[in-house]
C-alpha positions, 0 to 999 in steps of 0.5 A: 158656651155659645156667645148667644149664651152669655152676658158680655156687656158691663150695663147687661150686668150692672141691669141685673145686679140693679133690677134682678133678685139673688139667692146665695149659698156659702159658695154662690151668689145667683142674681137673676133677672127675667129677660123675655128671650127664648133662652139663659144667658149666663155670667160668671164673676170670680173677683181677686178677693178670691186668690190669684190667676190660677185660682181663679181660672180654676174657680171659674171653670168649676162654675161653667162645668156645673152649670152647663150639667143643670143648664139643660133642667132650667127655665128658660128665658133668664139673665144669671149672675154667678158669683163665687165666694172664697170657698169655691177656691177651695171645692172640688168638681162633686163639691162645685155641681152640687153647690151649683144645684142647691142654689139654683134650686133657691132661685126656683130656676129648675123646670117643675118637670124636673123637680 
């Protein structure tokens, strides 16, 4: 994911979490804020309530995967918060995409086209 791509800033989170809306699922949160820009940029929170290092990591990289498999479906022009819960610990990959899908789908974020 390109750097242009994500949120790397604290204030641009804490923008989002203060202005934006959420959504969740039993294994995500989507916070989502509109930003006026021709593309997404996207970050993933995995907090330690989650498990350790290892779990984590692996958390966060079935967020990233999933995501990069809807981005190219999505609205544009959109700061995304994803934020796991303790049962993205425990999903596999088809578990993860699929979760992805759904609460992304809540948000409205898939282009009409594609619905």
């Amino acid at each position: 994911m390109r750097k242009k791509g994500r949120i790397t800033k604290n204030r641009e989170y804490q923008q989002v979490f203060r202005n934006g809306t959420s959504v969740a699922t039993r294994t995500f949160v989507l916070y989502q804020l509109r930003n006026n820009q021709s593309e997404n940029r996207v970050g993933f929170v995995v907090s330690k309530k989650i498990g350790n290092a290892v779990t984590r990591n692996r958390a966060k990289r079935l967020m990233r995967e999933s995501y990069r498999l809807c981005a190219g479906k999505l609205r544009r022009g959109y700061d995304l918060v994803l934020i796991a819960r303790p049962a993205a610990a425990k999903m596999n990959f088809m578990q993860a995409a699929a979760e992805m899908e759904k609460v992304l789908q809540r948000g409205g974020l898939f282009s009409v086209a594609d619905t």
